[in-house]
Each structure stands twice: as C-alpha cells, then as structure tokens.
C-alpha positions in Angstrom: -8.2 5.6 24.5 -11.3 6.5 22.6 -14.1 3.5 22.2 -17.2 3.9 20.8 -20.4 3.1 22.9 -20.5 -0.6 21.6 -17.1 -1.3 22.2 -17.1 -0.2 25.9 -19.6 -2.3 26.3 -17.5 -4.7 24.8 -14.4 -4.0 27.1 -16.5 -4.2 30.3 -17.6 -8.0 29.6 -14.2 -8.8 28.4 -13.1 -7.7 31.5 -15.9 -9.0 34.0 -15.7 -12.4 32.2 -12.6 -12.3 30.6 -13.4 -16.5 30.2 -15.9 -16.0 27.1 -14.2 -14.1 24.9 -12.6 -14.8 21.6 -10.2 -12.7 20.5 -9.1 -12.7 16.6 -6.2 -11.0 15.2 -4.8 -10.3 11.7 -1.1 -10.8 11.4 0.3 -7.9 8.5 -0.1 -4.7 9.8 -1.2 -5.9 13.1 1.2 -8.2 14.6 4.0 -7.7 12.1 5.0 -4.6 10.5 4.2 -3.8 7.1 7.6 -4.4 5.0 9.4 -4.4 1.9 9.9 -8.3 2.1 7.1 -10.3 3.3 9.2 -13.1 4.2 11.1 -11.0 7.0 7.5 -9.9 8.4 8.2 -11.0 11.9 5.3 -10.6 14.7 6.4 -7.7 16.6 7.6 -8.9 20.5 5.5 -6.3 22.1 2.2 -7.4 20.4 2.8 -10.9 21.0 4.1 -10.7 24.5 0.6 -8.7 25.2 -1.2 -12.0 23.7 0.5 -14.1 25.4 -1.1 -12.4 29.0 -4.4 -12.5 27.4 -4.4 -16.3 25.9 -4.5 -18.4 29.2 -7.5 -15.7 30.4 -9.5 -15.7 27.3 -11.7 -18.6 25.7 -9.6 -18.8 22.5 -6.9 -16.3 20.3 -7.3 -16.8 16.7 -4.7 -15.4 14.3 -6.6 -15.3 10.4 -4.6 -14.2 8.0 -4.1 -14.4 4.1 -0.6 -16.0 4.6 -0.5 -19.8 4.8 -0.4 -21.0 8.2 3.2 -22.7 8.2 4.5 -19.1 7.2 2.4 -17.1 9.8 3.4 -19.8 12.6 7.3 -19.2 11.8 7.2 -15.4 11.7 5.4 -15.1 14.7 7.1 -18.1 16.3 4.3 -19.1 18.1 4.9 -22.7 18.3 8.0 -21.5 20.5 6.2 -19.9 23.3 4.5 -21.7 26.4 1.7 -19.3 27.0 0.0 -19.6 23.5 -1.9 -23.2 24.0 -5.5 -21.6 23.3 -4.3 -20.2 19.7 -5.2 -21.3 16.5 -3.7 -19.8 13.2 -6.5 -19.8 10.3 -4.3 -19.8 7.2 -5.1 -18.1 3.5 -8.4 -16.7 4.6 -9.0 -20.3 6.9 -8.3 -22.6 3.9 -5.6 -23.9 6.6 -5.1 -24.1 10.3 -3.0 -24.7 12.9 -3.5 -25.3 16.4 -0.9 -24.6 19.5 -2.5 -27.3 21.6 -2.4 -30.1 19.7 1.0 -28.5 16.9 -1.0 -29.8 14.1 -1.5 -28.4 10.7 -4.2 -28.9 8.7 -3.5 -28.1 4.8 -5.8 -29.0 1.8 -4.4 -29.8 -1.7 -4.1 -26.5 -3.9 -6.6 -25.9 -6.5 -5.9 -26.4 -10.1 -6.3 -22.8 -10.9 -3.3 -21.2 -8.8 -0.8 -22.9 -10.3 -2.2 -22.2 -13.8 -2.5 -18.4 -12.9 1.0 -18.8 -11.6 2.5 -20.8 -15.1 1.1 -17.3 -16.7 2.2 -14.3 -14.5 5.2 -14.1 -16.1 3.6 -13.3 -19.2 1.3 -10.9 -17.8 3.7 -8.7 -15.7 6.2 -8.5 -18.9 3.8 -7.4 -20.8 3.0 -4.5 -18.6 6.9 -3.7 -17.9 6.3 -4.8 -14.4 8.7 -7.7 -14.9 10.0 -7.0 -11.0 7.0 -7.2 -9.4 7.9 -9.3 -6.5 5.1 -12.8 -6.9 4.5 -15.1 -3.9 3.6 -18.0 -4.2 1.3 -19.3 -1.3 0.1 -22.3 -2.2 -3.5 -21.8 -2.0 -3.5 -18.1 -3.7 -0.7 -16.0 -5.3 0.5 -12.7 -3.7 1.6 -9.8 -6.5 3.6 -6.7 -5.2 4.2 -3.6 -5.8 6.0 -1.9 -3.2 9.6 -2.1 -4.0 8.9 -0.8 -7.6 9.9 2.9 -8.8 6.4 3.7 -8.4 3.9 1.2 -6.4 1.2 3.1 -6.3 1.0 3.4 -10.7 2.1 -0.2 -11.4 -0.7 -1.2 -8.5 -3.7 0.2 -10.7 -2.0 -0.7 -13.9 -2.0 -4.5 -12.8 -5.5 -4.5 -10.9 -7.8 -5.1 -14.3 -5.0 -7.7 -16.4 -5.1 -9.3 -12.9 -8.7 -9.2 -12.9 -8.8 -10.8 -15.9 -6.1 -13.0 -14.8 -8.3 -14.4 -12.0 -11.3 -14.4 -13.6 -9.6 -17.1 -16.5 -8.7 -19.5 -14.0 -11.7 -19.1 -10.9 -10.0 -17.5 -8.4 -11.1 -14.3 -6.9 -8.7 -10.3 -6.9 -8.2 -9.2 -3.4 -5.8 -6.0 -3.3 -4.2 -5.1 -0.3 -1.5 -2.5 0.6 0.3 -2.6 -2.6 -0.7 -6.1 -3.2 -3.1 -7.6 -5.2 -4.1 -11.5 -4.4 -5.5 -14.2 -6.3 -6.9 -17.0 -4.5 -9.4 -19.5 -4.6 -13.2 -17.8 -3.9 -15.4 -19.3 -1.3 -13.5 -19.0 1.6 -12.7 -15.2 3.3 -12.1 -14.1 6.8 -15.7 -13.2 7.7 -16.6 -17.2 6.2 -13.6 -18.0 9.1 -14.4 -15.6 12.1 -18.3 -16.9 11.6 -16.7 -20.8 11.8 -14.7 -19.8 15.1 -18.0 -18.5 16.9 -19.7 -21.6 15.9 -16.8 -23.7 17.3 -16.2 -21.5 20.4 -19.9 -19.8 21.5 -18.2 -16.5 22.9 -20.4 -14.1 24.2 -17.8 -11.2 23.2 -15.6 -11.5 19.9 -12.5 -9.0 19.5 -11.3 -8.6 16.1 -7.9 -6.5 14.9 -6.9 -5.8 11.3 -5.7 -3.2 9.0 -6.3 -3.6 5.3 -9.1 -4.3 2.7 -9.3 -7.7 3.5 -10.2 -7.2 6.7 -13.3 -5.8 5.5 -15.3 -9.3 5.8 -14.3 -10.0 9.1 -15.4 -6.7 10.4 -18.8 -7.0 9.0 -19.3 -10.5 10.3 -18.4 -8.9 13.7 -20.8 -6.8 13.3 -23.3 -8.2 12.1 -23.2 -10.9 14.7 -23.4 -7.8 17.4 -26.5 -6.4 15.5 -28.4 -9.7 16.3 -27.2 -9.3 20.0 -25.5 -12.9 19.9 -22.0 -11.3 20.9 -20.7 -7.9 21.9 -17.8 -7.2 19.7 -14.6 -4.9 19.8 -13.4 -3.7 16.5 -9.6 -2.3 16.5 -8.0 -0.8 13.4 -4.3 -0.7 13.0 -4.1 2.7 11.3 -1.4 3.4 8.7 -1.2 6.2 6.0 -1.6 3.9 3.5 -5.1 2.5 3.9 -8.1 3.1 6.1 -10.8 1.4 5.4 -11.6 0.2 8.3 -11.6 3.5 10.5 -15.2 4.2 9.8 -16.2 0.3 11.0 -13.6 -0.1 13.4 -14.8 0.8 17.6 -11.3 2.0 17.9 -8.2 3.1 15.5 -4.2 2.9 17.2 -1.2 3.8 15.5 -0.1 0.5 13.7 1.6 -2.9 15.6 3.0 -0.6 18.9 -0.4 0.7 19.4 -2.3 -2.5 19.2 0.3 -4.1 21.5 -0.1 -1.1 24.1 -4.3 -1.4 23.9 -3.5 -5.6 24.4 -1.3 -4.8 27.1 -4.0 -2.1 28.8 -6.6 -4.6 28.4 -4.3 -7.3 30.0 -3.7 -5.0 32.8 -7.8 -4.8 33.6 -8.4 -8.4 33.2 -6.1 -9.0 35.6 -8.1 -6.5 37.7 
C-alpha cells in the first residue's frame, strides 16, 4: 500500500493513539457498490465488518452521505450490529443525522423548493426524450439518473444545463455524480458536515473515504484543516473507471468497496498492535 508522506504520518498516530481519531466514510461507492438501482445499494459485509473492529477503538465513525439518513441506516443495517455505538450517519450532505448510541433520527422539514422542482421534472425530462430517467425523491434534494438509459453518458450532459436551470428556478443547488445529477437545498455540503464533526469531536487525526464529485468538499476541508496543523488527515479514494476526481487529493487510491474494506481491515490489524 502506497501513502503519501502526509498520510503515513497519519496512519502512525492512528495507530499510536488510535483513541483520537475520527474516521468519516461515504457510503456509494465506498461502502456500497455502485448499482443500477440505488435502492438495492447494500453496504458491502466486508467493509462494514472492518468498521465495526475500528468503531469501539476510534473516537467516533461518521458515515456522510447525500442519501437521507433512514435510507443509508437500512442499507447498511447499522442499527443491527452491536459494535457500531460510536457511529453517526450525517444524512443529504448532514441536513439529517442519526446516531447508533442513542437510535435517534434527527430530520428537518423539506424545503419548499424540492417539491416544486419535483411537481416539474416530469415536464423537463419529456421534453428532452429522457422520460425514463429513473428520479429519486429524497426528501431534502432530488436524485436524477442516467445509468440504466440506452446511453447514460449523452442523456447525462444533455440534462446537466435544463437541470441547471431547473435548480436555479426554485434555489436549490446541481450536484452531478456518477451518472446522477442532484438537486438539493444549498448551504449545507459534506466539507460544511466533516468541519461540524471536528468541532463536536476535537480529533487530533481525521480519516475521510469517498469516491465521487461530491466528495470533493470534504476532501478539501480535510485538507485544509491539516494545512493549519490542527489534525493529521488520511485521504482514501475508492477508485472506479468512471470518475476520479479525487486521485490527485486523495493520500491513497484502492480499487473500489473490496479495497477500502481490505485497507480498514490492515489498519484494524495495526491498531490492534
């Protein structure tokens, strides 16, 4: 395993004091397979199993994700396993959480605009012949994908600027993905909700995993916090052919869910010396 300079550093306090770290996590693409239906997304065994050695060691696992909460907690089933109490889930970009120890959610109403973006996709996808476009409706944002079309990667640009424009109508902000694009409410993004969990926990070393564009703000909130010295950070990217972003940010690139769950499981093995 190849880590840069700064993320051996990393490692090495993780593993001398594995008591201060924090340790965030995306879910797609990290803990879950990317697939065709998002709703069948379940949190791969390996990767979780690997989290739940680390949990009881570290100060606090954090799954933020752009699903809501409810939905991440199901797939991953983590209000089913014993080992998990120090986890929080930060829903749709940390609009909602959930915490293991306590098996609360916390959920804030919707905002006017998703369900008035939503009233209208119809319209906008027909127009474009993109009438199947699968639409997922999370609440707090709206999910638009492409990848069980004839041709993802064409109706994906086609939709981005009448999507745009879609957002822009009703306040809410584009995020694409891997062949989704999201609308949600602005304000609010992962590196806002990695930058709240280091206020709540003080770690002296922050791990962050995640694969896709909107990933991007976390990383650069991990690393900005390490350029001021307050935390020593490791950045992993889940690599896939379809996006990589992140390889030029990230301390260290594995092959998708099996190779995050085999670094978890090496650095499980050295924290428990």
């Amino acid at each position: 395993m190849e880590l840069t300079e700064a993320g051996r550093t990393a490692w090495d306090a993780i593993v001398a004091q594995p008591g201060t770290t924090l340790l965030c996590t995306d879910f797609d693409g990290v803990l879950s397979p990317i697939v065709d239906d998002p709703t069948a997304a379940w949190a791969a065994e390996p990767a979780v199993a690997a989290l739940g050695r680390l949990a009881p060691r570290l100060a606090k696992v954090a799954v933020v994700t752009g699903r809501p909460a409810r939905q991440a907690v199901h797939l991953g089933r983590f209000d089913q396993r014993e080992r998990l109490g120090s986890m929080s889930v930060l829903g749709l970009y940390g609009f909602e959480r959930w915490d293991a120890a306590t098996g609360t959610f916390t959920e804030p109403d919707a905002p006017s605009g998703v369900a008035a973006a939503l009233a209208e996709l119809p319209a906008v996808l027909g127009r474009l012949g993109l009438a199947d476009a699968r639409v997922e409706d999370k609440r707090l944002s709206v999910g638009i994908h492409t990848r069980e079309l004839p041709d993802p990667t064409g109706a994906f640009e086609r939709l981005r600027g009448p999507l745009a424009a879609l957002a822009e109508r009703h306040g809410l902000h584009p995020e694409p993905g891997r062949f989704v694009h999201e609308l949600r409410a602005p304000g609010v993004d992962k590196g806002e909700a990695i930058r709240g969990l280091v206020d709540e926990v003080d770690p002296r070393v922050v791990v962050y995993a995640g694969d896709d564009l909107g990933d991007i703000p976390a990383f650069e909130a991990v690393r900005a916090l390490r350029a001021t010295g307050r935390v020593s950070a490791l950045l992993i990217c889940s690599g896939s052919d379809e996006q990589d972003a992140l390889v030029q940010l990230a301390d260290v690139v594995v092959a998708g869910p099996e190779g995050v769950a085999r670094l978890w499981e090496e650095l499980a093995d050295a924290v428990a010396g």
